[in-house]
C-alpha positions as CSV (number, residue, x, y, z in Angstrom):
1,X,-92.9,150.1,189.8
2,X,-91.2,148.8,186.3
3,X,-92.6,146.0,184.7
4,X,-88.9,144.0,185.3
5,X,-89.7,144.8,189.5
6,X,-93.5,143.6,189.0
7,X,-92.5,140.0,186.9
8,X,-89.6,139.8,190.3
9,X,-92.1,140.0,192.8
10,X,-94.4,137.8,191.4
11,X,-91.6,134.7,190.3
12,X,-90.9,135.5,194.3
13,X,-94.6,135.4,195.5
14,X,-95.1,131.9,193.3
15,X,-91.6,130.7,195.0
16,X,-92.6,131.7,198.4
17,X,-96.6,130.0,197.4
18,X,-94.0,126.7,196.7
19,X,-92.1,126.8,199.5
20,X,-95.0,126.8,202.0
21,X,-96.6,123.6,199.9
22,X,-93.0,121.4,199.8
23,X,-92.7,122.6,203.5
24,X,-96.2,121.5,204.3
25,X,-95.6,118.2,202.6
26,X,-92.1,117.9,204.0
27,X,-94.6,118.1,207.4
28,X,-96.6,115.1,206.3
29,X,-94.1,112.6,204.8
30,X,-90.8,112.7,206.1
31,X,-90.0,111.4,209.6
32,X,-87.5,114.5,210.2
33,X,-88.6,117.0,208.0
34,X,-86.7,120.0,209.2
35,X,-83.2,119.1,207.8
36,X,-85.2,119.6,204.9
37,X,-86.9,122.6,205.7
38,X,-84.0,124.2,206.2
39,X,-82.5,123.0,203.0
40,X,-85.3,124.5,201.2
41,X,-85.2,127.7,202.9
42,X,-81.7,128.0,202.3
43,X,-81.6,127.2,198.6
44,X,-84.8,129.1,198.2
45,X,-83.3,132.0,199.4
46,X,-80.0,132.0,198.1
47,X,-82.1,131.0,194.6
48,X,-84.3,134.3,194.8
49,X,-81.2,136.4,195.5
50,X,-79.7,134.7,192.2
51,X,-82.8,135.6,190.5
52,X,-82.9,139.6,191.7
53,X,-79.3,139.6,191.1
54,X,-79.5,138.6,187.7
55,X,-82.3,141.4,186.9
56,X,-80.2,143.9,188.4
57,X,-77.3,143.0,186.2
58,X,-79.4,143.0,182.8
59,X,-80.9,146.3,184.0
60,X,-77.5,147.5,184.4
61,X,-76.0,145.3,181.3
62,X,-78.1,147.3,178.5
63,X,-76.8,150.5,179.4
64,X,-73.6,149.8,178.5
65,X,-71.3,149.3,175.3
66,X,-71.6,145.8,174.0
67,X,-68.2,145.0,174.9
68,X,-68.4,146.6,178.8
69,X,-71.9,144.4,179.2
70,X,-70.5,141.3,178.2
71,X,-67.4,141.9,180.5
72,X,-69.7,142.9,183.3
73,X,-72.1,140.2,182.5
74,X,-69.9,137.6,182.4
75,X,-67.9,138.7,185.7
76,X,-71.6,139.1,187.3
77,X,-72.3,135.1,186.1
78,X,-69.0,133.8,187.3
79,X,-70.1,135.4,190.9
80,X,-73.5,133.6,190.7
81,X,-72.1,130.4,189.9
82,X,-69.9,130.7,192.8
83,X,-72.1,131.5,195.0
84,X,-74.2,128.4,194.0
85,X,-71.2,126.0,194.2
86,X,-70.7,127.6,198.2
87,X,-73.9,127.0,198.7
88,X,-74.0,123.6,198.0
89,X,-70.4,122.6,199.5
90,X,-72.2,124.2,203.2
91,X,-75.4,122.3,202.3
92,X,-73.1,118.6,201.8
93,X,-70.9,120.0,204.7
94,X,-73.8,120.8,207.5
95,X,-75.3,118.2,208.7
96,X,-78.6,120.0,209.9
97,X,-79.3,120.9,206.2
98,X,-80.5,118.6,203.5
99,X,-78.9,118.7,200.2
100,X,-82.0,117.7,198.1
101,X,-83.8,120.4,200.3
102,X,-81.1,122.6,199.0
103,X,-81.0,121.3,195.4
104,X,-85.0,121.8,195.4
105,X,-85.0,125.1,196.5
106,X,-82.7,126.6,194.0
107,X,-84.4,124.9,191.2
108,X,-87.7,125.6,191.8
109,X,-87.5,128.9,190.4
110,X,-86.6,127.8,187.3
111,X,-89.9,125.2,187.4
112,X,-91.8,128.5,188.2
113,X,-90.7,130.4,185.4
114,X,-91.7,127.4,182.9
115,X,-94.7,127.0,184.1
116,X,-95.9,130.1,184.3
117,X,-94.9,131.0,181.1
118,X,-96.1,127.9,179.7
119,X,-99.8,127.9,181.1
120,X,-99.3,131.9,180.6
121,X,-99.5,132.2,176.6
122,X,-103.6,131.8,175.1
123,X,-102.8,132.0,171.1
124,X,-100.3,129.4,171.8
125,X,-102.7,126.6,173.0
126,X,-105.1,128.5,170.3
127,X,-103.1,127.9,167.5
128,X,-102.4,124.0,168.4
129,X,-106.2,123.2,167.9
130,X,-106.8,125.5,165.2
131,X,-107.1,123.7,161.8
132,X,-105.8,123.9,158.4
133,X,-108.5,125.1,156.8
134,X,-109.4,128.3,159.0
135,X,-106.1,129.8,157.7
136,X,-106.2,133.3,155.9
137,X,-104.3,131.6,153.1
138,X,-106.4,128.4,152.9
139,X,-103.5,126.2,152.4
């Protein structure tokens, strides 16, 4: 399995990990939780489709010339960004699906990404606390 298939599968493992912790709390604290749950699932879903999408069209993207990858790129976005905006107009049209539900689970892949990436990287936590004067050049 590539490394590009490996990151996928674990951003979807942490979304899915999410998902069972907002639906759990959605359980505890909301007197109908399952418009919400279904919001969740949905933009969730749609989110991680985004998200394998847009690997598959940087996989096929760098293959190309410059000027066929940014015309494919930029046709492949467009289709995204549509796909969100349909996504949303069902979610404010349906009344069995919560739009914050919705608005959560398309977003919270983005969260993931951050955070994981942020807690992810040792040397840059090591080189906030490291001082001045344990530098090679002593400045």
């Amino acid at each position: 399995m590539d490394e590009t298939r490996k990151l996928q599968r674990n951003y979807l493992i942490y979304l899915l990990i999410a998902d069972i912790v907002f639906v759990v709390l959605a359980f505890i604290f909301l007197e109908a939780p399952l418009a919400f749950v279904y919001g969740l699932v949905f933009g969730s879903a749609i989110s991680a489709l985004n998200f394998v999408e847009l690997g598959n069209t940087l996989r096929r993207a760098v293959t190309m010339s410059p000027a066929k990858a940014q015309g494919y790129a930029t046709r492949k976005y467009f289709v995204r960004y549509i796909v969100t905006g349909v996504v949303l107009y069902v979610s404010i049209v349906a009344p069995y699906i919560n739009v914050l539900g919705t608005i959560i689970g398309m977003t919270i892949i983005k969260f993931i990404i951050f955070a994981t990436n942020l807690f992810n990287d040792k040397q840059y936590y090591k080189n906030i606390f490291k001082r001045k004067e344990d530098e090679p050049s002593g400045h």
